[in-house]
N, C-alpha and C positions, 0 to 999 in steps of 0.2 A: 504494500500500500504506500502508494510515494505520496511524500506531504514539504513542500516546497517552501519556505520562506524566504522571502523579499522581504527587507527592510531600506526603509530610505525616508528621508528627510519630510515632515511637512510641511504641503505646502507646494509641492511641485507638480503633485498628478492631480489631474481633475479628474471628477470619476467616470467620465468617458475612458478617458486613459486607464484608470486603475483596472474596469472591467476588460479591458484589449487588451493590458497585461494578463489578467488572471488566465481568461480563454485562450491566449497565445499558447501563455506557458501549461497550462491544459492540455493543450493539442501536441504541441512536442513532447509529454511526458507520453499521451498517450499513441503519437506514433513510432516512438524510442521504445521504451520501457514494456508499453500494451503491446507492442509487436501489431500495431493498427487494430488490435481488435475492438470494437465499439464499447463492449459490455466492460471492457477495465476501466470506462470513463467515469463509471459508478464509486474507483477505489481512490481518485486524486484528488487532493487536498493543495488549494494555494492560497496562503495566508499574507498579506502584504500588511505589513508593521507600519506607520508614518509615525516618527518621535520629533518632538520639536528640534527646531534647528538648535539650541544650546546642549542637546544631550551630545550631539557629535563635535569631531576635534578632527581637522584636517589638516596638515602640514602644520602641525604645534598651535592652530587658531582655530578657537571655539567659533561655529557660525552664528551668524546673527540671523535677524527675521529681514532686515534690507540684503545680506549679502545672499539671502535666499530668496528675495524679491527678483535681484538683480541675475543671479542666476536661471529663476523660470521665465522672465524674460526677455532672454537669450536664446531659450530653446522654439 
């Protein structure tokens, strides 16, 4: 039973995105893992974490909520 964790910043995905990640990474577990079979679509689990931007530490600097502004966008 594959159970997939993504973690990443809040504040970056909107939940259009979050749900195009989940079903992305869905789909690749289940045509990896499932060996394409439909019925293992039943056993994947993808769990996407968002922590505030203060809980993470990049290159020695804690982010901020502008330097996470600044970041999404960008994308």
């Amino acid at each position: 039973m594959p159970f997939v964790n993504v973690r990443t910043v809040k504040g970056l995905l909107t939940d259009q995105q979050r749900n195009e990640l989940q079903e992305r990474i869905s789909q690749v577990m289940l045509e990896v893992e499932g060996k394409g079979n439909p019925d293992f679509a039943k056993y994947i689990m993808v769990l996407i974490e968002e922590h505030d931007p203060a809980a993470w530490n990049v290159h020695l600097n804690t982010l901020t909520p502008q330097a996470v502004d600044q970041l999404a966008a960008s994308l």
